[in-house]
The first five atom37 places (N, CA, C, CB, O) and aatype in JSON, in Angstrom:
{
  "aatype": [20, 20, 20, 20, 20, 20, 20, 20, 20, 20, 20, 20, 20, 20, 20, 20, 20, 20, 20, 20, 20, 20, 20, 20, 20, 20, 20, 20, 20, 20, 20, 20, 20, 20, 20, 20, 20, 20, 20, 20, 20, 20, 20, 20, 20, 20, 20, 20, 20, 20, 20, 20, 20, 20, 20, 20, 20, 20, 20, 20, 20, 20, 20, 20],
  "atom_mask": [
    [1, 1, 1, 1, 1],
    [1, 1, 1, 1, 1],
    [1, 1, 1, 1, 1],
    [1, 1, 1, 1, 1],
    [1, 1, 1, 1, 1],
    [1, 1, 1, 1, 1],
    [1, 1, 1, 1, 1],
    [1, 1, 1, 1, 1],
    [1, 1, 1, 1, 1],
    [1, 1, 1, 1, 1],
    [1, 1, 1, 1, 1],
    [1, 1, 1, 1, 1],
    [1, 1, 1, 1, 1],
    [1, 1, 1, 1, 1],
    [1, 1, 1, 1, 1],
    [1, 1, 1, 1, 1],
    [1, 1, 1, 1, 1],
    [1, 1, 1, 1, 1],
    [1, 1, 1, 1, 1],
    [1, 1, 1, 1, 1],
    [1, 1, 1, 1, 1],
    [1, 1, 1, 1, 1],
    [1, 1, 1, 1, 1],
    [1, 1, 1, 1, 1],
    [1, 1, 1, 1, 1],
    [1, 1, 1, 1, 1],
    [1, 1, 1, 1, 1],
    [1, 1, 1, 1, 1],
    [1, 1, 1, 1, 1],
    [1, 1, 1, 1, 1],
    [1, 1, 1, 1, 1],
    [1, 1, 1, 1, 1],
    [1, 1, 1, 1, 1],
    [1, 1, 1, 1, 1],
    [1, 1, 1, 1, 1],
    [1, 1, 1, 1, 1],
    [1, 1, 1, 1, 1],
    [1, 1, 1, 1, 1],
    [1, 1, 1, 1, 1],
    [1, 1, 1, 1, 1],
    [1, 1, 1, 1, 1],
    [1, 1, 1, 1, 1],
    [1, 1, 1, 1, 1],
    [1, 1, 1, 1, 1],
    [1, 1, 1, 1, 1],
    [1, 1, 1, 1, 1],
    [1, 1, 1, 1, 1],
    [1, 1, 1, 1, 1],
    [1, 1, 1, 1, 1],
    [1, 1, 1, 1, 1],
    [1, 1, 1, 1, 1],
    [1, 1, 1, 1, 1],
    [1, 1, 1, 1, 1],
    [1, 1, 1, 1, 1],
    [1, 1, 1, 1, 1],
    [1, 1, 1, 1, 1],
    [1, 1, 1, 1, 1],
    [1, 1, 1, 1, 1],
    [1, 1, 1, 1, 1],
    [1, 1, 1, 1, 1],
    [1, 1, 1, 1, 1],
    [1, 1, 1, 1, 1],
    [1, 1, 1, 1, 1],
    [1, 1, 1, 1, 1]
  ],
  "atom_positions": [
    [[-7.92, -29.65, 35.12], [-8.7, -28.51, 34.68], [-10.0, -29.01, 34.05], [-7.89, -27.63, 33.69], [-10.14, -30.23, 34.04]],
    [[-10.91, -28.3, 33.55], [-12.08, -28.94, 34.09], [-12.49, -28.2, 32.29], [-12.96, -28.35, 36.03], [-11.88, -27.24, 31.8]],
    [[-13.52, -28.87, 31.68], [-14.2, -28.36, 30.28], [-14.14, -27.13, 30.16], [-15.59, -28.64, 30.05], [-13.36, -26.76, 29.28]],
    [[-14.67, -26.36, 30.7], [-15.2, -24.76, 30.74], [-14.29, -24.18, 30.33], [-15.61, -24.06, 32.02], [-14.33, -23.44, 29.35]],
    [[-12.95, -24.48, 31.26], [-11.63, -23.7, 31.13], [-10.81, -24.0, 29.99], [-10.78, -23.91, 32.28], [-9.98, -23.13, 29.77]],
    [[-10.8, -25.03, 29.15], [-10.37, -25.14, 27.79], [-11.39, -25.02, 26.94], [-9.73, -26.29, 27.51], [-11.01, -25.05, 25.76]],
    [[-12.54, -24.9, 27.09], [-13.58, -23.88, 26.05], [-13.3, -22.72, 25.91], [-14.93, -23.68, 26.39], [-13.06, -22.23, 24.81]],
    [[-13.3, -21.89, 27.31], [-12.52, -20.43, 27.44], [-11.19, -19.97, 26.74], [-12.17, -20.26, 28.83], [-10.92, -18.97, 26.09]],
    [[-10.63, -20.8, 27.02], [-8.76, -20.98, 26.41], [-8.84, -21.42, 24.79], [-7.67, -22.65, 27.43], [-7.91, -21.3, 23.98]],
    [[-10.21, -21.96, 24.51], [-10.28, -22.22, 22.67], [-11.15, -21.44, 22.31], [-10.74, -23.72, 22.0], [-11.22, -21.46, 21.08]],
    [[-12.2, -20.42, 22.95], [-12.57, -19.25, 22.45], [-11.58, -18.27, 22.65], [-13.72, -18.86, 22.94], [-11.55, -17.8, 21.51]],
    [[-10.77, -17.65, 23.28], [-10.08, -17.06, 23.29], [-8.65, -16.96, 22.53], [-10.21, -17.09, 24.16], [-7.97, -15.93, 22.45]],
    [[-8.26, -18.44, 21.9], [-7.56, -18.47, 20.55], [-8.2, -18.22, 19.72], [-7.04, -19.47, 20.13], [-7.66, -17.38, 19.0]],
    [[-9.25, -18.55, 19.36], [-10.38, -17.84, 18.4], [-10.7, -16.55, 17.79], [-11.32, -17.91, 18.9], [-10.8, -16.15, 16.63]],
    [[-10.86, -15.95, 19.14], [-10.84, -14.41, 18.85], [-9.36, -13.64, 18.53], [-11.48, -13.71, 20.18], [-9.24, -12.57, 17.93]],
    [[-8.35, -14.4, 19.06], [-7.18, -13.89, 19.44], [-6.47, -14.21, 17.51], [-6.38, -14.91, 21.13], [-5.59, -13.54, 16.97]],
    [[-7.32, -15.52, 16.8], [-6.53, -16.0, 15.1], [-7.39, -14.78, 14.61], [-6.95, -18.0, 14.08], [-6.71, -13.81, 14.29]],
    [[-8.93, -14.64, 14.49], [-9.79, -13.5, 13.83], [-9.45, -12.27, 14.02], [-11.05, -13.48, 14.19], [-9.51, -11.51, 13.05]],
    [[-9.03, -11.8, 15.25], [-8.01, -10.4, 15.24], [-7.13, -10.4, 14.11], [-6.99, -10.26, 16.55], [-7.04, -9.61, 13.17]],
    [[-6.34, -11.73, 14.48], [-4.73, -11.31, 13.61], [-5.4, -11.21, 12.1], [-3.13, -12.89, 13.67], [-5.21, -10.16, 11.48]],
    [[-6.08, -12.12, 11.56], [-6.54, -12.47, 10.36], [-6.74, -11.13, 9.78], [-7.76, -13.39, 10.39], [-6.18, -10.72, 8.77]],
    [[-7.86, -10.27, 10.75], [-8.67, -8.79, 9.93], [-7.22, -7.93, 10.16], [-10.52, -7.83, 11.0], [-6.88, -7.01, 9.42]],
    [[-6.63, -8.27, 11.04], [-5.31, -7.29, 10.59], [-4.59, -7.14, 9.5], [-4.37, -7.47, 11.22], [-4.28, -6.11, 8.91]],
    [[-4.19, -8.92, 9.16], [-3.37, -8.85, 7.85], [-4.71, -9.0, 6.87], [-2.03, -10.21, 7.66], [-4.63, -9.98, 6.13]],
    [[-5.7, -8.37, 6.76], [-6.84, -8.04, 5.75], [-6.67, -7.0, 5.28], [-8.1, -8.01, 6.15], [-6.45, -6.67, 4.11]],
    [[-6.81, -6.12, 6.72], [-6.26, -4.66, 6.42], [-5.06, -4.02, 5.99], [-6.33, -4.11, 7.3], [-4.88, -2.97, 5.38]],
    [[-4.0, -5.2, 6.57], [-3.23, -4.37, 6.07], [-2.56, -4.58, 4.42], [-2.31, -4.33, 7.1], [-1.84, -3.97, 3.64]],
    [[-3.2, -5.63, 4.49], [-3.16, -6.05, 2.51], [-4.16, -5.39, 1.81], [-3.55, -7.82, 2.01], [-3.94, -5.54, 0.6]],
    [[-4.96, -4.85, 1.97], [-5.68, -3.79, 1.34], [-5.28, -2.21, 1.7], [-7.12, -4.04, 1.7], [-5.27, -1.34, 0.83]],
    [[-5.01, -2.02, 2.79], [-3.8, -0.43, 2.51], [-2.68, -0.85, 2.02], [-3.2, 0.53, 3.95], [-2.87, -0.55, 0.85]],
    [[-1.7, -1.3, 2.04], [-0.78, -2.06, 0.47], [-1.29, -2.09, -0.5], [-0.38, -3.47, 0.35], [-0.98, -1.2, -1.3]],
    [[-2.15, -2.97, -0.85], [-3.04, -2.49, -2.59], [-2.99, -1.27, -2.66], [-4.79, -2.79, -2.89], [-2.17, -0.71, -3.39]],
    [[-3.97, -0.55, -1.81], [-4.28, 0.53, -2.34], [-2.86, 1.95, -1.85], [-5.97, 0.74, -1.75], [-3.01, 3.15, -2.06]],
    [[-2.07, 1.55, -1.45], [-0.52, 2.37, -1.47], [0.36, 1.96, -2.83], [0.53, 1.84, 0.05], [1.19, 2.64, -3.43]],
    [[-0.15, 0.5, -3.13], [0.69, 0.77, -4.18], [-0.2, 1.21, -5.22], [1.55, -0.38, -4.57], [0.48, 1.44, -6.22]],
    [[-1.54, 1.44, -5.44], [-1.85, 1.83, -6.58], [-1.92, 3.14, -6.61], [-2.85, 1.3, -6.98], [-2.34, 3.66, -7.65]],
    [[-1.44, 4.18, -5.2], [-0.92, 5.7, -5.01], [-0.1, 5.78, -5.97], [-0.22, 6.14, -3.69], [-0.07, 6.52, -6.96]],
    [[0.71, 4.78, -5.51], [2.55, 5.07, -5.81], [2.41, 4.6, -7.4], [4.02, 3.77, -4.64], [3.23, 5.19, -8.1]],
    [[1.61, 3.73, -8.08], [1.53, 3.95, -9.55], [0.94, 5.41, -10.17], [0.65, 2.81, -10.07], [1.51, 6.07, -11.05]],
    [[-0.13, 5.71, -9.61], [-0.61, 6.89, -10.16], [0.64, 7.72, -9.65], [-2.19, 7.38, -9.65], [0.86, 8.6, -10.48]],
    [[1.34, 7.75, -8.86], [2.35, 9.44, -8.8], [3.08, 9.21, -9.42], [3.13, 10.14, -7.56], [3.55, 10.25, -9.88]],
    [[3.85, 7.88, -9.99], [5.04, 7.56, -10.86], [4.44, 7.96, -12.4], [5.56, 5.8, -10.68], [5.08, 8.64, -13.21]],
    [[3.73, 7.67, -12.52], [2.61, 8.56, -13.41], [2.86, 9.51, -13.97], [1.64, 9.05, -12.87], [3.19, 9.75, -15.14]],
    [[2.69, 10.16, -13.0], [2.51, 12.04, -13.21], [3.79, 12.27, -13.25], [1.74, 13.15, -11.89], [4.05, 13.09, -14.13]],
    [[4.95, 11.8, -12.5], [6.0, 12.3, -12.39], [6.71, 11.73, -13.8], [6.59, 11.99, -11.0], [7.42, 12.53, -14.41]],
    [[6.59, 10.61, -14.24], [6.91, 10.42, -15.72], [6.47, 11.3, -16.48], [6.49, 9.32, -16.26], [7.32, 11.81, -17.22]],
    [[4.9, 11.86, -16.61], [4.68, 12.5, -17.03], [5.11, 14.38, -17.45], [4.02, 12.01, -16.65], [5.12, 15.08, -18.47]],
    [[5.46, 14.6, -15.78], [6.17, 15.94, -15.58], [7.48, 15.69, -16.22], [6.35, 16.42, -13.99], [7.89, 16.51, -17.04]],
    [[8.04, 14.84, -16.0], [9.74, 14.52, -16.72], [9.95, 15.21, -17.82], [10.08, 12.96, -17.26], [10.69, 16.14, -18.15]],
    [[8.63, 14.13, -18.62], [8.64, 14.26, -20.2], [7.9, 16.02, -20.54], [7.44, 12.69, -20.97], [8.12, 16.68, -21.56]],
    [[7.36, 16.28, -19.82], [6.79, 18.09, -20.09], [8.45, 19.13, -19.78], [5.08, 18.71, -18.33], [8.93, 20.08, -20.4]],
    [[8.82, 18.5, -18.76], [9.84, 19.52, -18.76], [11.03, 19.38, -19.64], [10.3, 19.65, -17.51], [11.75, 20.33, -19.94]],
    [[11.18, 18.29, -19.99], [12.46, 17.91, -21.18], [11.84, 18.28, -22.48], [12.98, 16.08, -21.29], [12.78, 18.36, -23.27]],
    [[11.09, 18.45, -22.9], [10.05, 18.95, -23.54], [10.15, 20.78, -23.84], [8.81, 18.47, -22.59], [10.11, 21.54, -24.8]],
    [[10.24, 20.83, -22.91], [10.3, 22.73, -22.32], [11.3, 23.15, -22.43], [10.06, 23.22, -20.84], [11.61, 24.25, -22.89]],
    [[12.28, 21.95, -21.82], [13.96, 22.86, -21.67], [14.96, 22.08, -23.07], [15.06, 22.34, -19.52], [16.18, 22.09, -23.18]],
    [[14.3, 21.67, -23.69], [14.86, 21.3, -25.33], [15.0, 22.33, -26.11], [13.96, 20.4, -26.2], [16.02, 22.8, -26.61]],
    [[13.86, 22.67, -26.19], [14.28, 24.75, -27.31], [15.37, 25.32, -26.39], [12.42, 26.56, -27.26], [16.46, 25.61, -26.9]],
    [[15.19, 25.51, -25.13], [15.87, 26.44, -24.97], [17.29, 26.22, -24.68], [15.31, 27.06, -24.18], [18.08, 27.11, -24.36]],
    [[17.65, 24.52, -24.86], [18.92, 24.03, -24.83], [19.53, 24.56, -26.67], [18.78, 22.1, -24.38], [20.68, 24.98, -26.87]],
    [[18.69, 24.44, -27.56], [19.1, 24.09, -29.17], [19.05, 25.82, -29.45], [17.68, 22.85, -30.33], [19.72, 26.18, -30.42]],
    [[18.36, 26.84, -28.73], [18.61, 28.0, -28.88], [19.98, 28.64, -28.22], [17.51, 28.53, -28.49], [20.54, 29.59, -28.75]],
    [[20.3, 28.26, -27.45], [21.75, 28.57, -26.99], [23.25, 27.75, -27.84], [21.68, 28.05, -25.29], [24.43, 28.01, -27.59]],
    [[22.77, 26.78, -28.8], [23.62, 26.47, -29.23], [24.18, 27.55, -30.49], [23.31, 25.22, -29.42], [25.22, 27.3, -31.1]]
  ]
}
């Protein structure tokens, strides 16, 4: 086989590592930013917890 054709065959691993690379780029930055969703909703939902235990406390100590 002759130069050309293993230039071709080592640009084409080339393009073929820089694909994979921006893939796992991307997909480690939608992960970051999924898990910093999933902190902000654990969040709120701690937050809602504590409002509704909050809410349904009188009306547990009024039925006693």
């Amino acid at each position: 086989m002759d130069s050309r054709f293993y230039n071709l065959m080592l640009a084409e691993y080339k393009n073929q590592l820089a694909d994979k690379t921006l893939g796992e780029v991307e997909l480690t930055a939608r992960l970051i930013l999924e898990q910093d969703k999933n902190a902000e909703l654990q969040a709120k939902v701690e937050e809602l917890e504590a409002l509704l235990e909050e809410q349904t406390k009188p009306a547990e100590e009024k039925g006693e």
